[in-house]
C-alpha positions in Angstrom: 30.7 76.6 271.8 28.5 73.4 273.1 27.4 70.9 271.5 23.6 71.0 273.0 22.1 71.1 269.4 24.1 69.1 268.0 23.5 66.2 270.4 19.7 66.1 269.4 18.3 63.5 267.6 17.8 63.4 263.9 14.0 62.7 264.5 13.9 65.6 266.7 15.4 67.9 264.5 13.2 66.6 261.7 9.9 67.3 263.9 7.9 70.7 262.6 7.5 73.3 265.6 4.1 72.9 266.6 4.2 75.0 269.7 6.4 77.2 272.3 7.5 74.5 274.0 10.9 75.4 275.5 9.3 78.9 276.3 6.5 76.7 278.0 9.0 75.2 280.1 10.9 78.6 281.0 8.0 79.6 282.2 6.8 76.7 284.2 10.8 76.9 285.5 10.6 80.4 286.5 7.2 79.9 288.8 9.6 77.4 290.7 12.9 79.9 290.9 14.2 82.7 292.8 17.3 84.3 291.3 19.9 85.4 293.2 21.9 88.6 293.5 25.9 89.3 294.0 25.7 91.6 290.9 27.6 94.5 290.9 27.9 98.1 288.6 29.9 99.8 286.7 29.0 102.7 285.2 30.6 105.8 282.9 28.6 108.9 282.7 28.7 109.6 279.0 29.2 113.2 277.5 26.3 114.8 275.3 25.7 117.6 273.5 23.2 120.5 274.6 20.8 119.2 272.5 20.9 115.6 273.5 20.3 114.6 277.2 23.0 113.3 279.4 22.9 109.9 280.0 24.8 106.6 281.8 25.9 103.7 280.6 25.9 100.8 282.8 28.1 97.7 282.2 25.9 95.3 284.4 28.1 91.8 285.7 25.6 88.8 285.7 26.6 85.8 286.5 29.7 85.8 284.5 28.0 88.1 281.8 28.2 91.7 281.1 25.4 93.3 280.0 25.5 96.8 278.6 22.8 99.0 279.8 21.6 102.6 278.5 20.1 104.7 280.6 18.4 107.9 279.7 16.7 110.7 282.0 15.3 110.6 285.1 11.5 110.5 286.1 9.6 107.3 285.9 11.7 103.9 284.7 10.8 102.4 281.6 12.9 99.3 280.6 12.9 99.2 277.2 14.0 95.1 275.7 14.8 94.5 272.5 14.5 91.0 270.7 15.9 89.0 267.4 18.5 90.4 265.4 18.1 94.2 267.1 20.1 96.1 270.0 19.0 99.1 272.4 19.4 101.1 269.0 15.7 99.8 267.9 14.2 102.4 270.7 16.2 105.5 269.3 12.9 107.1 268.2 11.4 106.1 271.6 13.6 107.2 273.9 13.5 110.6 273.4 10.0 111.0 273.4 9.6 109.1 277.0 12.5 111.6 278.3 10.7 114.4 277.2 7.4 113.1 278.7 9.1 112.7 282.4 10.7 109.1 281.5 13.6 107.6 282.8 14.2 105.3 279.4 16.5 102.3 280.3 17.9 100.1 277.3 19.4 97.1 277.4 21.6 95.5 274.7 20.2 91.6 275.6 23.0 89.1 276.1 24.5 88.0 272.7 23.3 91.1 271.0 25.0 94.9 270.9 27.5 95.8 273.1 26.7 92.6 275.9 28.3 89.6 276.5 27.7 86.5 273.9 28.2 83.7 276.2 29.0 80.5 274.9 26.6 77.8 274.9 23.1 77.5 274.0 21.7 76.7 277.4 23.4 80.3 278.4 20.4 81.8 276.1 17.2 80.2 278.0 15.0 83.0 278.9 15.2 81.6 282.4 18.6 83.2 282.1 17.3 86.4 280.4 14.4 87.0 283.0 17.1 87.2 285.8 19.0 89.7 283.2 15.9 92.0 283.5 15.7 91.5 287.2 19.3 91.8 288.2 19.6 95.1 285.6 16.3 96.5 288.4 18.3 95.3 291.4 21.5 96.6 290.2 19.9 100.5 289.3 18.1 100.2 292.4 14.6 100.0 291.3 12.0 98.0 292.6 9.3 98.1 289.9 9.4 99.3 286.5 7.2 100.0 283.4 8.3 97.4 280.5 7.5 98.0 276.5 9.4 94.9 274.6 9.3 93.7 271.1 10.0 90.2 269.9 12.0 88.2 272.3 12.1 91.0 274.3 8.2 90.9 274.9 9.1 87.0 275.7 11.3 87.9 278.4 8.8 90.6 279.4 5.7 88.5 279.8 7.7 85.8 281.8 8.7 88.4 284.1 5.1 89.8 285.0 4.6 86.4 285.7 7.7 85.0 287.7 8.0 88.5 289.3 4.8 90.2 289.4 5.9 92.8 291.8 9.1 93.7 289.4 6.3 95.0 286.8 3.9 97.8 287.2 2.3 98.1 283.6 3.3 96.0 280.3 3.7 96.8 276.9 4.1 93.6 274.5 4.9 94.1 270.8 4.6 91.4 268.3 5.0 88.3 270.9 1.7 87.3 272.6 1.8 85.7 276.3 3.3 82.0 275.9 0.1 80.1 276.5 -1.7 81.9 273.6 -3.1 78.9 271.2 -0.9 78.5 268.2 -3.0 78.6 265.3 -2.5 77.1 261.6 -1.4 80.2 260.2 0.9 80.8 263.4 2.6 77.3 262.1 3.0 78.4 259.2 5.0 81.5 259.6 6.9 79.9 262.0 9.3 77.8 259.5 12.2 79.9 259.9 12.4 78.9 263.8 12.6 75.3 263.0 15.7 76.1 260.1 17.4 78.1 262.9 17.6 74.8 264.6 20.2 73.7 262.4 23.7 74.9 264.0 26.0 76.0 261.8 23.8 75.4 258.6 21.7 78.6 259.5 24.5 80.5 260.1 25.9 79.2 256.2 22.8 79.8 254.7 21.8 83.4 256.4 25.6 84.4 255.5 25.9 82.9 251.8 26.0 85.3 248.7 26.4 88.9 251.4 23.6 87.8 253.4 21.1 86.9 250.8 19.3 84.7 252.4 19.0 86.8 255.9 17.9 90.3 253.1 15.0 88.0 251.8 13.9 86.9 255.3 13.4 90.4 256.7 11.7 91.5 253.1 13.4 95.2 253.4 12.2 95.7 256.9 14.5 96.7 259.7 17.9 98.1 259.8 19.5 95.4 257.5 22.9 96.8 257.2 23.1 97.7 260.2 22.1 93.9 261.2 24.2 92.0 259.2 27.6 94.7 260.5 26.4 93.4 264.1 26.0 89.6 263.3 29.1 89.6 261.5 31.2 89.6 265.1 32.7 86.7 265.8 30.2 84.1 267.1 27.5 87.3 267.1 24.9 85.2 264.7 25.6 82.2 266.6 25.1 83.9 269.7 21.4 85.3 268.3 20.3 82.2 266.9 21.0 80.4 270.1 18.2 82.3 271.5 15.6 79.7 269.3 17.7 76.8 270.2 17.8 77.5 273.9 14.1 78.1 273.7 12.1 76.1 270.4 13.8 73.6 269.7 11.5 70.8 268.5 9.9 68.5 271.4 7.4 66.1 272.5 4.0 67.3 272.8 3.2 67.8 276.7 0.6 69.2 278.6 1.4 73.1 279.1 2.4 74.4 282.7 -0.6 76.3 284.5 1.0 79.8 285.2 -0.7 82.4 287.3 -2.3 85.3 285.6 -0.6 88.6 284.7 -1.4 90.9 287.1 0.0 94.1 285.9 -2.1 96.6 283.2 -0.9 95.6 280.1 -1.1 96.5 276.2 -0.3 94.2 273.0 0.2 95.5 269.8 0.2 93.9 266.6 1.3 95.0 263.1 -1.0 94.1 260.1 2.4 93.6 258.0 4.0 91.2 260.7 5.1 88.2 258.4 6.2 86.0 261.6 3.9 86.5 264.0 -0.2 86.1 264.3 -2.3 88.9 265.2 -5.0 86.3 266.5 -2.4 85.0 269.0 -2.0 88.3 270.5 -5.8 88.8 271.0 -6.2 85.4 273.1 -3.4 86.6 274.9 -6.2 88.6 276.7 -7.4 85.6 279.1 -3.9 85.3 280.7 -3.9 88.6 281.7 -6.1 89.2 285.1 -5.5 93.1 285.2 -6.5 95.9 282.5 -6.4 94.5 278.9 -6.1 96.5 275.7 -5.3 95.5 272.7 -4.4 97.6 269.7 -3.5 96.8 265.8 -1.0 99.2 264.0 -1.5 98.8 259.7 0.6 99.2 257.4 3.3 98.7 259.6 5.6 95.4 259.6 7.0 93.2 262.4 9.2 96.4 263.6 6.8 98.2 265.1 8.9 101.3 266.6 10.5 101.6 263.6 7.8 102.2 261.2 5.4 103.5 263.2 7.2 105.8 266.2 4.3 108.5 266.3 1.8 105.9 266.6 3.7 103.4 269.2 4.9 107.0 271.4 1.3 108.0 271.0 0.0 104.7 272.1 2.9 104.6 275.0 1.8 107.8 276.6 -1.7 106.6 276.7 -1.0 103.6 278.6 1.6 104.3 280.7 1.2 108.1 281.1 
């Protein structure tokens, strides 16, 4: 694996994460970048039951990376992303709703999670590399513009996509992760503590691992699929692979004027969860003056940061609403 992190400066590593900085400079990147193509498919049409719909899965070749792709019905695309420690499997109450509603659900595993590629390196995680994921999993199924609904790093990916490729996007769904220019706010810092210890390479990965994953149980406070978690992220180089996500993307770093990014143009939703212990609500309601189309935002109670897990009525009702 590189040694990117491990080249950082002690006074770097010691600064306190005081904004999205790396994701500010993905995105200022990605206004300057057009990706290239030369991907290729191959796909195996996987048996199902009568009472579960056929479906393919696609093993997608990017640049050196496989990414595994699910893809469910017909209709409509939908490209459903998943972010930090999940797989395609956090949509499994979504996707059969959206089939049923005339939705052709695509699910992604991202790379270093599920059933894609872990690349090594922590530069092979910048969402630079992620946003040409998306668009070269579009190019490869043959669609020009699809509906996205992303969670957690997903919903990074997602908003720096409506923005680098606005014509990729026809209306956005954005759980949890509000649009990178959003004003971080004192309580935002404060939640955010965890990003900075994933800084650490190799001493995360001790700690989250130590005593059967104590550490990584109390983090996620019963939320989630835990042991279903902590079965993936015990693959070789799996947590390592995850983690490199927050290294390729906030590691600590000199303040700097943000980049000036052009508006999202495409409809879009946020939701926010009133039991989110990582993320600000308040965040996700500024995210409103980045966005130059349609703007609704909606708050989900009682639910925590995983969102289509603890509420699925609420998040399919909402989902047919907006993108019906």
């Amino acid at each position: 694996m590189s040694d990117h992190s491990k080249q950082k400066s002690a006074n770097s590593r010691r600064s306190f994460i005081v904004g999205s900085g790396g994701v500010l400079a993905a995105a200022a990147a990605l206004t300057k970048t057009t990706f290239g193509g030369g991907l290729e498919r191959e796909s195996q049409l996987v048996r199902a039951s009568p009472s579960t719909p056929r479906y393919t899965e696609h093993h997608i070749p990017r640049d050196g990376v496989s990414l595994h792709v699910e893809d469910h019905g017909s209709g409509k695309p939908v490209l459903l992303l998943h972010g930090w420690p999940d797989s395609s499997y956090l949509w499994r109450n979504q996707i059969p709703f959206l089939i049923a509603n005339g939705f052709r659900a695509i699910a992604p595993d991202q790379r270093g999670f599920g059933r894609s590629d872990r690349p090594e390196g922590v530069a092979a995680y910048s969402l630079q590399n992620a946003v040409a994921d998306l668009v070269g999993i579009l190019d490869a199924l043959d669609i020009d513009a699809a509906d996205i609904v992303a969670h957690d790093w997903g919903a990074a990916v997602a908003w720096l996509t409506a923005t680098a490729h606005p014509n990729r996007v026809r209306r956005l769904v954005v759980l949890s992760v509000p649009h990178p220019l959003a004003p971080y706010t004192l309580r935002q810092r404060e939640m955010a503590w965890y990003m900075l210890f994933f800084q650490f390479e190799g001493i995360a990965e001790a700690w989250l691992q130590h005593d059967n994953w104590a550490l990584f149980r109390e983090m996620l406070r019963g939320n989630g699929d835990i042991d279903r978690y902590v079965s993936d992220l015990s693959r070789t180089d799996a947590l390592k692979a995850s983690l490199n996500w927050y290294r390729a993307n906030l590691a600590p770093r000199l303040p700097g004027s943000p980049p000036k990014l052009p508006p999202v143009e495409a409809p879009t939703l946020g939701i926010w969860s009133s039991n989110d212990h990582y993320l600000d609500g308040e965040r996700m309601k500024m995210s409103e003056q980045f966005v130059k189309a349609q703007w609704r935002y909606e708050q989900i109670d009682d639910a925590s940061h995983w969102i289509p897990l603890d509420a699925p009525d609420r998040l399919n009702q909402l989902l047919i609403e907006w993108l019906g």
